[in-house]
Residue, then its C-alpha position, 0 to 999 in steps of 0.5 A: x500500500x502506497x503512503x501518501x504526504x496527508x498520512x506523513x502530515x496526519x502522522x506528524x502533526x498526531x505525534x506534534x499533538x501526542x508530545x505536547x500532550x504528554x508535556x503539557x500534563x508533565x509542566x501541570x504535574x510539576x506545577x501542581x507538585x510544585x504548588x503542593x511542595x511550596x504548600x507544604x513548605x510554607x505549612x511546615x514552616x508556620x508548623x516550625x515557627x508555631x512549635x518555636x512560639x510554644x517552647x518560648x511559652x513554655x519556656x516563660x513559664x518554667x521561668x515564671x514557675x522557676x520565679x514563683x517558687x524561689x519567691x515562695x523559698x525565700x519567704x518560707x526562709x524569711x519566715x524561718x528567719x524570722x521566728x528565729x529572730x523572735x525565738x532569740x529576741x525572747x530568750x534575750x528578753x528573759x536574760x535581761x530580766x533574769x539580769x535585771x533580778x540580779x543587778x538588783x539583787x546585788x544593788x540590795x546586797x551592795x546597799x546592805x553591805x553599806x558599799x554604796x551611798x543611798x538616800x531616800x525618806x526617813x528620818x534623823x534622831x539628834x541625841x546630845x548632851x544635856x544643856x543644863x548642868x547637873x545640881x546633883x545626882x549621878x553626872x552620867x544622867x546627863x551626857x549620852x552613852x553608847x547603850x543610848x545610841x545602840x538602843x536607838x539604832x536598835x529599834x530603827x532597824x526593827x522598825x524596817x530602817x534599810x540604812x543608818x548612819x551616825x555623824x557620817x559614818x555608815x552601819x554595817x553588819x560589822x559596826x561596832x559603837x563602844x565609849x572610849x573615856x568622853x568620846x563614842x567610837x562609830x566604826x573605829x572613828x571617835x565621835x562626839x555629840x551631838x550625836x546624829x543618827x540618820x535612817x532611811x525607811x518608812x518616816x512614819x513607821x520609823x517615828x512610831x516605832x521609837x514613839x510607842x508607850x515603853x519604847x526607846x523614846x519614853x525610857x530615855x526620857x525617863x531614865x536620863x536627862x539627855x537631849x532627844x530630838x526626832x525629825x522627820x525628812x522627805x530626804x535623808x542622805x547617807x553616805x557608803x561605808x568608810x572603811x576599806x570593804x575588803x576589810x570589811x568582807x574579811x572580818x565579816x567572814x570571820x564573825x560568821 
């Protein structure tokens, strides 16, 4: 059979048609594989950023966390700290106290041990000779002995008397009043009258201690022309004991 040009040309232009068929539809897969892949590029992509986005909030919030639980830390130390502080605040409270008890105690101590000088309300007993010469009788009626000053001294430390002096010098537990010929010795000192006996305590107590029916006051009255004189002071000023105190302390660990 003869092949004319129409077949050659129809055959031709069939396979011309074929081809750019067959492009065409490979252009348009990879169009649409293109499409597809930048589709999914940009998808996982935004996927990325969106993971990215979601580590950082989580990432914030670890810190917040982190932040949150340092700051409640830290005020469970303050706390502790703090009933630290108040623990020891109260123990220093209870030893100022228990300091405060003894540096009274020994304030008393130092004050009955005549070591520190004191005033305060009381009294003063003036005992002094007598002004009027004797016209007859016993001479000895008429001027002060150490029996006169010791019961006076006596009964203003039982009426409560927290110190007494006589002419300046101090009483202590160690005090001895004794005659020496005119004069009294008063801690070893010589005094002489007018004899000033001076007594811190309750004034009004004190009064009527020496005051009362056949008390001291009334026997030496009676018994004696001697000068008696009782004045009651809003203040009354006594100085310390005289005398070297680790003599004092000595003698008294001997007497004991």
């Amino acid at each position: 059979m003869k092949v004319s040009k129409i077949h050659v040309y129809l055959s031709l232009v069939l396979l011309t048609f074929g081809f750019m068929v067959s492009y065409s539809i490979q252009v348009t897969k990879k169009t649409q594989y293109s499409t597809i892949m930048e589709s999914e590029l940009e998808k996982k992509l935004q996927l990325q950023e969106k993971v990215i986005q979601e580590k950082w909030q989580v990432q914030k919030l670890e810190e917040q966390l982190q932040e949150k639980w340092q700051v409640q830390k830290l005020e469970e130390q303050l706390q502790e700290i703090k009933l630290q502080v108040s623990e020891i605040e109260s123990k220093m409270g209870d030893g100022q106290e228990q300091t405060k008890g003894i540096l009274r105690e020994l304030e008393e101590v130092r004050m009955r041990a005549g070591l520190i000088p004191v005033k305060g309300p009381g009294l003063i007993v003036t005992l002094n000779d007598s002004s009027r010469a004797p016209d007859s009788g016993n001479v000895n009626d008429y001027i002060v002995h150490e029996e006169n000053i010791r019961k006076v001294v006596n009964e203003l430390y039982s009426a409560g008397a927290e110190a007494i002096s006589i002419n300046g010098q101090r009483l202590t537990s160690i005090s001895a009043i004794r005659c020496v010929g005119p004069t009294v010795l008063v801690n070893e000192v010589k005094t002489v009258p007018p004899f000033e006996i001076s007594a811190i305590g309750q004034s009004d107590t004190l009064y009527t201690a020496l005051n009362m029916p056949g008390g001291v006051v009334q026997e030496i009255t009676n018994f004696s022309n001697i000068e008696l004189k009782i004045d009651q002071k809003e203040r009354v000023d006594i100085p310390a004991y005289a005398g070297d105190s680790k003599e004092h302390l000595d003698m008294r660990e001997v007497r004991s």
